[in-house]
N, CA, C and O atoms as a DFTB+ gen file, in Angstrom:
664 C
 N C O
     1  1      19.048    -115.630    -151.143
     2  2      20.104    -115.593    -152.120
     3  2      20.008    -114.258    -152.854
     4  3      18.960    -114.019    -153.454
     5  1      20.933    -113.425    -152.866
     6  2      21.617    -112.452    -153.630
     7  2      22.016    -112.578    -154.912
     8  3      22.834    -113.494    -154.991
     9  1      21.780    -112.013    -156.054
    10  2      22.258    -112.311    -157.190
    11  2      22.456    -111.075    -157.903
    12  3      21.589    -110.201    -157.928
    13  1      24.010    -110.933    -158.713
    14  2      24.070    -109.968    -158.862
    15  2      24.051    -109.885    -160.681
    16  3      23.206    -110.714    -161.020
    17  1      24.647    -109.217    -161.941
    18  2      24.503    -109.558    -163.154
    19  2      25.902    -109.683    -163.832
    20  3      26.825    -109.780    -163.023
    21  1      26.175    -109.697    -164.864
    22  2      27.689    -110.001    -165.466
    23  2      28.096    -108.640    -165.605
    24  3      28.846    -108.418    -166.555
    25  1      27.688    -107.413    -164.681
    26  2      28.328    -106.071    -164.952
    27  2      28.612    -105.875    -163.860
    28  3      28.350    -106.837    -163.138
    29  1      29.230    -104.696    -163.157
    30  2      29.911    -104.356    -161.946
    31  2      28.443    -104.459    -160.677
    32  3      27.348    -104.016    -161.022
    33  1      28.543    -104.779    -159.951
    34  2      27.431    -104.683    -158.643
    35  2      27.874    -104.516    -157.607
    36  3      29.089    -104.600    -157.424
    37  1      27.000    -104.227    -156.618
    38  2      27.161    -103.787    -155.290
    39  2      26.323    -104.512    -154.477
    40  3      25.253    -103.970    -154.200
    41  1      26.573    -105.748    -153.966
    42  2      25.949    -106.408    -152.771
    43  2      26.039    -106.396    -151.412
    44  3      26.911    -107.027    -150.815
    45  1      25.039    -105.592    -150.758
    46  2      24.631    -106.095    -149.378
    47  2      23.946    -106.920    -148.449
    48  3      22.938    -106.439    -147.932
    49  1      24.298    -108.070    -148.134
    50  2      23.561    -108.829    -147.510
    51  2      23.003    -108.362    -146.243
    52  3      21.929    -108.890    -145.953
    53  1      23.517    -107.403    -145.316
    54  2      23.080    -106.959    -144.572
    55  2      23.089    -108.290    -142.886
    56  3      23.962    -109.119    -142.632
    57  1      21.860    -108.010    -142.114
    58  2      22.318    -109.089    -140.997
    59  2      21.469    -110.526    -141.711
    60  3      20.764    -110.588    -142.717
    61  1      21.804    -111.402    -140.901
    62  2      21.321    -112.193    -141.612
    63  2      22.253    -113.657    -142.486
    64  3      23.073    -113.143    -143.246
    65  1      22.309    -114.845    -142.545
    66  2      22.968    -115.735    -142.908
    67  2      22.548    -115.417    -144.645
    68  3      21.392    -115.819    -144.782
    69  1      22.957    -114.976    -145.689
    70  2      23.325    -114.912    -146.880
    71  2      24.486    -115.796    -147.634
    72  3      25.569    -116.176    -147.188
    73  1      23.853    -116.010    -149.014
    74  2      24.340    -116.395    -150.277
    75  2      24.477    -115.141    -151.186
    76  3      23.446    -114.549    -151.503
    77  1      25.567    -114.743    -151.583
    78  2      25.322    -113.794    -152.562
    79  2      26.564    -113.898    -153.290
    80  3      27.687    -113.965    -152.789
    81  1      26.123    -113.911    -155.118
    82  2      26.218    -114.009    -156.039
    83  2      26.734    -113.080    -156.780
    84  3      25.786    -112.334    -157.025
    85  1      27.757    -112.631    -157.336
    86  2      28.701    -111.510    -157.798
    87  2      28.351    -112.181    -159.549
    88  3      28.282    -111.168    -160.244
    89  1      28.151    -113.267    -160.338
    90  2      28.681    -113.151    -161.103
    91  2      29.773    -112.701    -162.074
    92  3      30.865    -112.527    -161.532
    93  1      29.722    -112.485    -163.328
    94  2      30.323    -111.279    -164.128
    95  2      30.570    -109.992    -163.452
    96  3      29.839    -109.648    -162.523
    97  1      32.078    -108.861    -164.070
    98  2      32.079    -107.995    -163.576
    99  2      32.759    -107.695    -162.538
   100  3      33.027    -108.731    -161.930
   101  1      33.148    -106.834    -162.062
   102  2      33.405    -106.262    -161.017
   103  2      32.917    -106.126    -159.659
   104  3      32.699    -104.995    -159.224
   105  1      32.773    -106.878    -159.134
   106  2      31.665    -106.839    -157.924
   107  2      32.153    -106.818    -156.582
   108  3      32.993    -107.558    -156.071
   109  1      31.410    -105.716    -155.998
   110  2      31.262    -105.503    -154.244
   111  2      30.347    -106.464    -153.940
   112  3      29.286    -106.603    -154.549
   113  1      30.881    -107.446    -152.594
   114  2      30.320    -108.010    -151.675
   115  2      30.091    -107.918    -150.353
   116  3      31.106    -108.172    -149.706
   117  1      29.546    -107.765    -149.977
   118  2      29.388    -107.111    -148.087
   119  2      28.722    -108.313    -147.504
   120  3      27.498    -108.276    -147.378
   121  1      29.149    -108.999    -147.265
   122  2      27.988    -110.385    -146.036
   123  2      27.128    -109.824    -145.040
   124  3      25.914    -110.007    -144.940
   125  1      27.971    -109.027    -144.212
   126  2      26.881    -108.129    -143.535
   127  2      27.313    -109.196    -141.746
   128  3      28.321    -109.722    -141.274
   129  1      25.929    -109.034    -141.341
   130  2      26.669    -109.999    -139.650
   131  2      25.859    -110.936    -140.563
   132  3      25.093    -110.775    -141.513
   133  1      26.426    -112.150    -139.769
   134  2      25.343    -113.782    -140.176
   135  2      26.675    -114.317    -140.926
   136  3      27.705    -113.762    -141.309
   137  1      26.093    -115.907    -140.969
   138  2      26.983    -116.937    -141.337
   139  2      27.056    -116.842    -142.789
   140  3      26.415    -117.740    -143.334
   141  1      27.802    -115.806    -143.816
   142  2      27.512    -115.534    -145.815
   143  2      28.368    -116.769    -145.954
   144  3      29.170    -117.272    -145.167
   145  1      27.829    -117.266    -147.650
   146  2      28.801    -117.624    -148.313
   147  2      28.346    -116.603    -150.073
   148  3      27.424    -116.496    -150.882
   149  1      29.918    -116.013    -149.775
   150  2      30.092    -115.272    -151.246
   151  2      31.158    -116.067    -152.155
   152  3      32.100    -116.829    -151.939
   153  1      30.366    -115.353    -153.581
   154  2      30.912    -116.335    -154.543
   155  2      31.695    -114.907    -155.406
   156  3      30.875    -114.022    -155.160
   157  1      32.506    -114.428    -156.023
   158  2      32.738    -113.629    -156.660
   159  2      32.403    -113.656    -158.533
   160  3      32.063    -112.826    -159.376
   161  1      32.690    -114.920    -158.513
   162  2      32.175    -115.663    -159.946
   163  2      33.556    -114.898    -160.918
   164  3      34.642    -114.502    -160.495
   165  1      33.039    -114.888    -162.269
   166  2      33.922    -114.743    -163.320
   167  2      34.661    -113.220    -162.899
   168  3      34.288    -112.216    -162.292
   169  1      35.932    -113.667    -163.591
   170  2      36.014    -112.501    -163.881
   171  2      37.611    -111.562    -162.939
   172  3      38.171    -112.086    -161.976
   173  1      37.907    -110.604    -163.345
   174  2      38.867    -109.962    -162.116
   175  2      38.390    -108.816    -161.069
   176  3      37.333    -108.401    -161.544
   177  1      38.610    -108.247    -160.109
   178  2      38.195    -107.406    -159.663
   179  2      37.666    -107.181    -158.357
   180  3      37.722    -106.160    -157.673
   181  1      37.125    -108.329    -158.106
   182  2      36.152    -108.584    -157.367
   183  2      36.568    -108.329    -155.701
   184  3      37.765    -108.492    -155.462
   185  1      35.906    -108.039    -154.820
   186  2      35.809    -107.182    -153.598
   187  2      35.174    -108.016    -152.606
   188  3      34.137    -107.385    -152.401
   189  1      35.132    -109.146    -151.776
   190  2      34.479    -109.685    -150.901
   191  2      34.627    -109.435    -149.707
   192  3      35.798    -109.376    -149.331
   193  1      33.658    -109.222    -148.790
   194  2      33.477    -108.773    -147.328
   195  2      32.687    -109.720    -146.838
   196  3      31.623    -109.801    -147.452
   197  1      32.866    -110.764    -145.607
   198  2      31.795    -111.387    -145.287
   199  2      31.335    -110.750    -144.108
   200  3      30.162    -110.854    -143.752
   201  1      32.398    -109.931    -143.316
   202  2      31.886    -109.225    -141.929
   203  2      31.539    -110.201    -140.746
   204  3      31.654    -111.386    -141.055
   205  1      31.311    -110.058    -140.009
   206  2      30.689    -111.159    -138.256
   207  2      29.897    -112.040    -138.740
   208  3      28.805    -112.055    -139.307
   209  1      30.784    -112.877    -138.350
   210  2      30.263    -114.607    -138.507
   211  2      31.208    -115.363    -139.210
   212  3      32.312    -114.917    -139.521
   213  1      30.765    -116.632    -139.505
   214  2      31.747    -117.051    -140.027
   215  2      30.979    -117.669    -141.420
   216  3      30.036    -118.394    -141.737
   217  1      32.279    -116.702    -142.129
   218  2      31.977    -117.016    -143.833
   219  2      32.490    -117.811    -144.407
   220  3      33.279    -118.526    -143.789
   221  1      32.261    -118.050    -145.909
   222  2      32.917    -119.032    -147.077
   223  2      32.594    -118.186    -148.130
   224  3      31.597    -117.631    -148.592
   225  1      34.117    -118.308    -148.410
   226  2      34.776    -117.625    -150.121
   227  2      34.465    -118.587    -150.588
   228  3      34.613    -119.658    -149.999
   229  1      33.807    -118.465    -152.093
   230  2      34.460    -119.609    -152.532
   231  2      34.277    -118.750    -154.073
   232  3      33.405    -117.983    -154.481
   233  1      35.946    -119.457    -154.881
   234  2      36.532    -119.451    -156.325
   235  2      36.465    -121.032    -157.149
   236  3      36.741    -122.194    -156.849
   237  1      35.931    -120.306    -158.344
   238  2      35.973    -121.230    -159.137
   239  2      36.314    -121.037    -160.336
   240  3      35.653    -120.020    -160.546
   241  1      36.926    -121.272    -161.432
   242  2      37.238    -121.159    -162.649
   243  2      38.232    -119.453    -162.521
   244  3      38.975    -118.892    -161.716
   245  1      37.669    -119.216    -163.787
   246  2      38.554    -118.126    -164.284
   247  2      38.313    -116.909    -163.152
   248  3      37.284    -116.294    -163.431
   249  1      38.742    -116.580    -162.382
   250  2      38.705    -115.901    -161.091
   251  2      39.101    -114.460    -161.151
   252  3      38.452    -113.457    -160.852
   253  1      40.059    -114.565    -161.510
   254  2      41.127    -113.216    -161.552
   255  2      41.912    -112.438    -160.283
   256  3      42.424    -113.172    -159.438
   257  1      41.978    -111.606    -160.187
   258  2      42.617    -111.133    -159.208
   259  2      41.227    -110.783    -158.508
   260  3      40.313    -110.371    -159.222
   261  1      41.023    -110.940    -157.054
   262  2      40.104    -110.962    -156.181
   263  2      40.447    -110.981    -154.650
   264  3      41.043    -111.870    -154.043
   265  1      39.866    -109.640    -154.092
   266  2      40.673    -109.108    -153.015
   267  2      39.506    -109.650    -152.092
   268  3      38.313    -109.482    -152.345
   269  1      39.997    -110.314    -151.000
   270  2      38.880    -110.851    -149.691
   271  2      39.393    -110.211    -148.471
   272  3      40.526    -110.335    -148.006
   273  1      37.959    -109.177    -147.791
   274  2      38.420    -108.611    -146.411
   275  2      37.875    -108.815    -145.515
   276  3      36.981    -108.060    -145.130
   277  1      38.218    -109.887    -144.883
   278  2      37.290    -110.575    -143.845
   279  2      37.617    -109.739    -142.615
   280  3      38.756    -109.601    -142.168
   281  1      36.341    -109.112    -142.034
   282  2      36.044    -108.890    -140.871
   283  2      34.831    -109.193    -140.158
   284  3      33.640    -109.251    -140.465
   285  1      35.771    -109.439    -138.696
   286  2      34.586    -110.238    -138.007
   287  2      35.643    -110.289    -136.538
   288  3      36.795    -109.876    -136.407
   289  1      34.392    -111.217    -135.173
   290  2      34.901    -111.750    -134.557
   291  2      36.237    -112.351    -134.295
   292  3      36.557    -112.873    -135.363
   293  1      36.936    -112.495    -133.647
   294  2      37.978    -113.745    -133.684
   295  2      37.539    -114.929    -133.364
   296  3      38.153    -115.917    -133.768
   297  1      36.362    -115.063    -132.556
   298  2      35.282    -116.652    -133.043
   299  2      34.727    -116.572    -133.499
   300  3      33.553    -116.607    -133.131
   301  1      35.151    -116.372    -134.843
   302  2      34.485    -116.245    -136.635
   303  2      35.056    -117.687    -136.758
   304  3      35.801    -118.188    -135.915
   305  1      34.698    -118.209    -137.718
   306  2      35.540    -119.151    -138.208
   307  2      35.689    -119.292    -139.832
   308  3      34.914    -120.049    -140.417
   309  1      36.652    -118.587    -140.541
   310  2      36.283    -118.320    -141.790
   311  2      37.128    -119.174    -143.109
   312  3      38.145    -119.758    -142.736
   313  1      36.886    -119.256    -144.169
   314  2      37.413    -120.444    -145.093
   315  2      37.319    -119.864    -146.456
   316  3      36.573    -118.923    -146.727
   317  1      37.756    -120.196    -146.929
   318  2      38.516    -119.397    -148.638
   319  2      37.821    -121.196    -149.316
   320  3      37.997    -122.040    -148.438
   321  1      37.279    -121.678    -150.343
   322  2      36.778    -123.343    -151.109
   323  2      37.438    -123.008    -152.258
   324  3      37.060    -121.992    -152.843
   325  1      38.407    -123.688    -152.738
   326  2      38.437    -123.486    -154.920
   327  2      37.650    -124.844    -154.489
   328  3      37.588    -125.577    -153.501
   329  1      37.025    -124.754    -155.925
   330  2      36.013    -125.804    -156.569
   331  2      36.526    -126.586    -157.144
   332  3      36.176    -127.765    -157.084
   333  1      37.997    -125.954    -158.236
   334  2      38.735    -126.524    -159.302
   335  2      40.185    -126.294    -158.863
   336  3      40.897    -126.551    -159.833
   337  1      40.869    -125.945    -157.885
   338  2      42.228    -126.455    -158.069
   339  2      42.261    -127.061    -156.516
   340  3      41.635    -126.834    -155.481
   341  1      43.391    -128.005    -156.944
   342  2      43.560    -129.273    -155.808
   343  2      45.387    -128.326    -155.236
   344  3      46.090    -127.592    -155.931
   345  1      45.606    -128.777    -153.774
   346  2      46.232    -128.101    -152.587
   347  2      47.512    -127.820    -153.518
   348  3      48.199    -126.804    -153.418
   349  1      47.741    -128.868    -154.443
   350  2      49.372    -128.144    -155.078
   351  2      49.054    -127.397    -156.232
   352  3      49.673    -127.072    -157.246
   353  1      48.627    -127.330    -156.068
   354  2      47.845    -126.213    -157.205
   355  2      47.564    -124.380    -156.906
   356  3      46.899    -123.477    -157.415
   357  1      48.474    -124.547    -155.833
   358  2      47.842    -123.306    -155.127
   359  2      49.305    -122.707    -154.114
   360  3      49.649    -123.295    -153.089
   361  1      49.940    -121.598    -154.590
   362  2      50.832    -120.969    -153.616
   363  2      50.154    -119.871    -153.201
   364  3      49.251    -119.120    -153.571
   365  1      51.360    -120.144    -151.761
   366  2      50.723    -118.829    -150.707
   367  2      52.074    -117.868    -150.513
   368  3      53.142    -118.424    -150.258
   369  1      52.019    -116.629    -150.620
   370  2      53.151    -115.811    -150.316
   371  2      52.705    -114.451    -149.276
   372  3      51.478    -114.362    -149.253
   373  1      53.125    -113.792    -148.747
   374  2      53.141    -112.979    -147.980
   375  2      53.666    -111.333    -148.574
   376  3      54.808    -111.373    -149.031
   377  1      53.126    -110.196    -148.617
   378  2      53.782    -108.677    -149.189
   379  2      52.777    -108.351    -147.902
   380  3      51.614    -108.715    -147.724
   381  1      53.986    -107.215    -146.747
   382  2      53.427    -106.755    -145.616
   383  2      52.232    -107.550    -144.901
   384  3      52.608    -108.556    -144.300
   385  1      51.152    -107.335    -144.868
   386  2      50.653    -108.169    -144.057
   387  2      49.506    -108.842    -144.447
   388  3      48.730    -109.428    -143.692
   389  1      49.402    -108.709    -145.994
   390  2      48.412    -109.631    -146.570
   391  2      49.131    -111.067    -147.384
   392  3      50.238    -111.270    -147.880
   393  1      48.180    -111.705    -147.264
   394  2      48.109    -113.168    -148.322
   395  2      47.701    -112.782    -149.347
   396  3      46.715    -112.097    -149.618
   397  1      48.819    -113.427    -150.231
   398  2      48.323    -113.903    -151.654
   399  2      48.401    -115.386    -151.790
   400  3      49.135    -116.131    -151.142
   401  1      47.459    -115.752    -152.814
   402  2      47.173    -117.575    -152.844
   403  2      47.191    -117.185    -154.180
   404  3      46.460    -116.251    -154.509
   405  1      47.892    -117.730    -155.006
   406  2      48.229    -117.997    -156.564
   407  2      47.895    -119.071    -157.032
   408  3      48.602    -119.995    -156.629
   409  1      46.913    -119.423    -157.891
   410  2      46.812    -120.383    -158.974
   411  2      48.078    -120.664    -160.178
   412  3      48.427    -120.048    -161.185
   413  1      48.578    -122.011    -159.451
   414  2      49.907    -122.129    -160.307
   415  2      49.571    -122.309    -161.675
   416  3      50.379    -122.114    -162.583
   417  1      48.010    -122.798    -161.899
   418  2      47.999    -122.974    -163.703
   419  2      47.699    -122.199    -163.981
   420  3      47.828    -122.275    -165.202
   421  1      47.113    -120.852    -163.654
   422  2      46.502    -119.682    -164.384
   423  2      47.500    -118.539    -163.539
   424  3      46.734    -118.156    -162.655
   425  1      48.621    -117.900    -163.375
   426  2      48.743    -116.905    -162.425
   427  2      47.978    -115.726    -162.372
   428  3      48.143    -114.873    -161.499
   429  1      46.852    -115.620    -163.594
   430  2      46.382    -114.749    -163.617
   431  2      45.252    -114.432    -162.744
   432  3      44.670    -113.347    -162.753
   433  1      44.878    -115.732    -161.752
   434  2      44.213    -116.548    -161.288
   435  2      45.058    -115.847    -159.300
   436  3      46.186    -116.142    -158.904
   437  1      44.425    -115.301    -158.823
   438  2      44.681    -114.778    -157.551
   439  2      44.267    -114.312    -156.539
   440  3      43.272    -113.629    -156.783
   441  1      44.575    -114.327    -155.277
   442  2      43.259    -114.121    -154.078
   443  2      44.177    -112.967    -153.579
   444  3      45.296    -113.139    -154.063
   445  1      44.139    -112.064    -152.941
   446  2      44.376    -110.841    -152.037
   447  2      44.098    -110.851    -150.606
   448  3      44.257    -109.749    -150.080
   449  1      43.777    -111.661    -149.940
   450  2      43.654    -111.344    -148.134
   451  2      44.047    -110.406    -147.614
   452  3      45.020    -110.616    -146.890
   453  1      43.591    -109.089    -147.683
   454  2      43.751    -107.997    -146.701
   455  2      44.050    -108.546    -145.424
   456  3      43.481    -109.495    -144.885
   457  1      45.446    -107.539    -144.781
   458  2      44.933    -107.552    -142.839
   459  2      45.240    -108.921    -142.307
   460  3      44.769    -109.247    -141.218
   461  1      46.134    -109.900    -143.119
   462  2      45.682    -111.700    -142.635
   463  2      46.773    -111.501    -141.418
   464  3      46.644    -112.176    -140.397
   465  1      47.755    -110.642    -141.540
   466  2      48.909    -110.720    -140.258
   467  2      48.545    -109.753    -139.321
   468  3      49.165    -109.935    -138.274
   469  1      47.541    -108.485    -139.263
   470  2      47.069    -107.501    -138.362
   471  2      46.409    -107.967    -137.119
   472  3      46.861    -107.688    -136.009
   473  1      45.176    -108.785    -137.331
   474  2      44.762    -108.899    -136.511
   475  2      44.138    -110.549    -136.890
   476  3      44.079    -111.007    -138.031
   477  1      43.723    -111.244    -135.675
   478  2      43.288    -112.600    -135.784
   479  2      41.809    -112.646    -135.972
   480  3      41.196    -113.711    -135.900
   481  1      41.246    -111.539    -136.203
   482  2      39.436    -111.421    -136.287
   483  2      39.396    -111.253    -137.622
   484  3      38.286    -111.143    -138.142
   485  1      40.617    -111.200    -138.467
   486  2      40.630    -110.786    -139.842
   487  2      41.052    -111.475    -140.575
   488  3      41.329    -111.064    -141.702
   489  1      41.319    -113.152    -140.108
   490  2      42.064    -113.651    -140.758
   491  2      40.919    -114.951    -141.362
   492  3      39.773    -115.096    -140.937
   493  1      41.569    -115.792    -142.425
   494  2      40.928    -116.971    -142.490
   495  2      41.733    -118.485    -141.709
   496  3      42.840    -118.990    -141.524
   497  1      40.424    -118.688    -141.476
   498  2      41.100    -120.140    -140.940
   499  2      41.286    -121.396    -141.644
   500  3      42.199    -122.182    -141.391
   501  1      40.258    -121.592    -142.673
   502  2      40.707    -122.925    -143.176
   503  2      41.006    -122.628    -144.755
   504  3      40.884    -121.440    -145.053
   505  1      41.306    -123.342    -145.615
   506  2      41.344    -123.208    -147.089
   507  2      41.145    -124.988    -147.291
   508  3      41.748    -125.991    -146.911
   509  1      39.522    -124.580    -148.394
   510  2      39.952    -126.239    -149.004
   511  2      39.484    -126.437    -150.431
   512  3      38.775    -125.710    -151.126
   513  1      39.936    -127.355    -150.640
   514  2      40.514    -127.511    -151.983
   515  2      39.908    -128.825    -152.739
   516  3      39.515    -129.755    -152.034
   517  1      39.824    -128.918    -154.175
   518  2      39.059    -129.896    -155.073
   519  2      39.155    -130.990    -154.845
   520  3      38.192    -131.693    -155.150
   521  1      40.291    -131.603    -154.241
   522  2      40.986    -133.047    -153.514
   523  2      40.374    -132.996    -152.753
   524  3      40.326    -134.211    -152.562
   525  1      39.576    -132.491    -151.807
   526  2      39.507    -132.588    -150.497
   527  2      40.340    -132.681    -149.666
   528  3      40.081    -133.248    -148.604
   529  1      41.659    -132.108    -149.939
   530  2      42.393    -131.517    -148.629
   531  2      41.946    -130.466    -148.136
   532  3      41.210    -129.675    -148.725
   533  1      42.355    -130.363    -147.003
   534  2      42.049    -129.014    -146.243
   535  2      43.324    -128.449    -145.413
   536  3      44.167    -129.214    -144.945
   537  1      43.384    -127.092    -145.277
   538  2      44.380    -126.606    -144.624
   539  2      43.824    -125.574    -143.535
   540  3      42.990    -124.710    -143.805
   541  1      44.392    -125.772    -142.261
   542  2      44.098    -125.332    -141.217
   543  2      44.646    -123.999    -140.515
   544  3      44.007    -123.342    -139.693
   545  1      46.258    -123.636    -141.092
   546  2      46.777    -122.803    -140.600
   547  2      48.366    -122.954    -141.617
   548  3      49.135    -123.847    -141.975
   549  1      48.192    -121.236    -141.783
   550  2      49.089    -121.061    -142.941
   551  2      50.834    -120.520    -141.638
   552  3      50.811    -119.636    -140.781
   553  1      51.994    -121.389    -141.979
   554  2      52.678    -121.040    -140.834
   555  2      54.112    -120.103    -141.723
   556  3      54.649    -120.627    -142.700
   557  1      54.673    -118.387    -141.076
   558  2      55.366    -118.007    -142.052
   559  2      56.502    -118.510    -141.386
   560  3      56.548    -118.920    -140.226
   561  1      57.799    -118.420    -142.559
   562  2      58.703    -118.145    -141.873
   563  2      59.682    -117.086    -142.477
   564  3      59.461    -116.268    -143.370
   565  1      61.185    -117.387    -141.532
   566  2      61.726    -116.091    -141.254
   567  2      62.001    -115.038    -142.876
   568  3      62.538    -113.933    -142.936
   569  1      61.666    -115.512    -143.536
   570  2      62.570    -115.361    -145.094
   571  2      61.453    -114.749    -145.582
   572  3      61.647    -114.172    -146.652
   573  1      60.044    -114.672    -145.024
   574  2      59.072    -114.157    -145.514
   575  2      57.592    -114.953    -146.332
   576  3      56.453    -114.531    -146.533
   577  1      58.437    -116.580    -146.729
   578  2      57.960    -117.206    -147.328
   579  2      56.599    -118.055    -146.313
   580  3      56.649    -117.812    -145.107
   581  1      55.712    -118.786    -146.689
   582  2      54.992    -119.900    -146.069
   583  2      54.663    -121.107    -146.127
   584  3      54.259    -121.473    -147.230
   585  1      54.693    -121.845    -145.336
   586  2      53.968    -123.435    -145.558
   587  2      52.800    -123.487    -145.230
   588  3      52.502    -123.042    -144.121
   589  1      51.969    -123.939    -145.925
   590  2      51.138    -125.125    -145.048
   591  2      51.072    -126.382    -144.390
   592  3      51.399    -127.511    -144.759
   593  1      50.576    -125.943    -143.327
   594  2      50.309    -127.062    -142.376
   595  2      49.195    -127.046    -141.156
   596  3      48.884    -125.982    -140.621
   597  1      48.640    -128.266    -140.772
   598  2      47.157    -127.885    -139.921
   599  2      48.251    -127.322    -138.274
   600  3      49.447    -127.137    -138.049
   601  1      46.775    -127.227    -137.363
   602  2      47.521    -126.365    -136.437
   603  2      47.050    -127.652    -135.306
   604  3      46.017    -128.320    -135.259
   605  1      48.193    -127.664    -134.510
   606  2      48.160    -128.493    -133.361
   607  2      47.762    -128.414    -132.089
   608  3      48.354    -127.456    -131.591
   609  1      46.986    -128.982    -131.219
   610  2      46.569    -128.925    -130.192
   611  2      46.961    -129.953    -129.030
   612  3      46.424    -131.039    -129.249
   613  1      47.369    -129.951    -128.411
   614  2      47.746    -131.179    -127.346
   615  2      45.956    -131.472    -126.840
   616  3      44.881    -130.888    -126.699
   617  1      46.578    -132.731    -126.723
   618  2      45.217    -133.673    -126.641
   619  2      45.542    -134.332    -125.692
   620  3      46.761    -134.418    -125.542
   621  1      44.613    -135.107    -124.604
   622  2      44.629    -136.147    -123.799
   623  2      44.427    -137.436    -123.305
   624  3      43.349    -137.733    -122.790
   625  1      45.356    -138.244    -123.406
   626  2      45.487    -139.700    -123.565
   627  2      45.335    -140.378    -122.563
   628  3      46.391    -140.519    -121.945
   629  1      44.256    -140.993    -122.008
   630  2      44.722    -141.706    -120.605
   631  2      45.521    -141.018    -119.599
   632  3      46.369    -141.712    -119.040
   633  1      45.403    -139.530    -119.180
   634  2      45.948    -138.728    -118.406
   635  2      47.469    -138.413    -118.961
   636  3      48.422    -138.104    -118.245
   637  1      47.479    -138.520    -120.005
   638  2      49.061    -138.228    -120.276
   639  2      49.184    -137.123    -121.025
   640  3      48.476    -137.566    -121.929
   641  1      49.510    -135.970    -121.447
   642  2      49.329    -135.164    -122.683
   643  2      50.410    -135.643    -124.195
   644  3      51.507    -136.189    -124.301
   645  1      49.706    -135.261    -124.880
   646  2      50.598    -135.831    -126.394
   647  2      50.541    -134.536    -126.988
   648  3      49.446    -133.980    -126.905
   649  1      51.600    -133.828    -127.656
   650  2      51.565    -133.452    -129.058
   651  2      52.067    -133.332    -129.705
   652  3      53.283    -133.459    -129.564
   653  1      51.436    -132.954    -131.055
   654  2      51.802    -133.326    -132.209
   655  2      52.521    -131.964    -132.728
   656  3      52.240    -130.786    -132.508
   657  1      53.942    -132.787    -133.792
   658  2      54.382    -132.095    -134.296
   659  2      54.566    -132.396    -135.878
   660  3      54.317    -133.468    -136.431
   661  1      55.094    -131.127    -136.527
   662  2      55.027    -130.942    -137.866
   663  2      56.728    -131.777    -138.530
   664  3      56.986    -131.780    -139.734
């Protein structure tokens, strides 16, 4: 575990499965390769990188604006946790090719996803939330806007194929 102080820091986890701790401040996070989970903690500013593997963001409370640049694999498998807001509690919008996820009770309250429409090694896959919902795949459409909804796979029934739709 990584721990950083309530002033600006610079964390490298380097290779290796890491926890690291931004607290207070302004803080750089780098995961490094290995399975991180970064926390950005209080505050606005904040810079998360989990790099190869598959990571976990996770926000809680007063957050602020907080930019996440996940790179990695495309069999990464990566996930954004709030602690404290539940799935309607939370919009997703699209400017060029990043995500924003807005905290509808705080707007001051915001995530940044670099790169989420560039490439699929850069993206996150799940988002979950204080309810314990979970979301699997964010789908846009033409107007620019997005839904959520999980992502479907045809499955096999007694030799028959089924799938599911939204």
């Amino acid at each position: 575990m990584l721990c950083g102080t309530e002033l600006k820091d610079l964390i490298d986890g380097g290779a290796g499965n890491d926890t690291l701790y931004g607290f207070g401040g302004h803080d750089n996070l780098f995961g490094g390769e290995g399975h991180d989970i970064l926390v950005g903690g209080l505050g606005a500013g904040d810079y998360l990188s989990g790099g190869v593997g598959s990571d976990t963001y996770i926000f809680s409370g007063d957050f602020g604006h907080d930019v996440v640049a996940d790179k990695g694999a495309k069999s990464d498998f990566d996930l954004i946790r709030f602690t404290d807001l539940n799935s309607e509690e939370v919009t997703f919008s699209l400017k060029g090719s990043n995500l924003f996820i807005t905290d509808t009770t705080d707007e001051g309250n915001f995530i940044e996803v670099v790169n989420y429409l560039n490439d699929g090694a850069n993206s996150i896959e799940q988002f979950d939330f204080k309810d314990g919902s979970a979301t699997v795949d964010v789908v846009y459409n033409t107007d620019g806007s997005c839904d959520i909804c999980v992502s479907y796979t045809p499955v096999q029934v007694q030799q028959e194929q089924v799938s599911f739709y939204a």
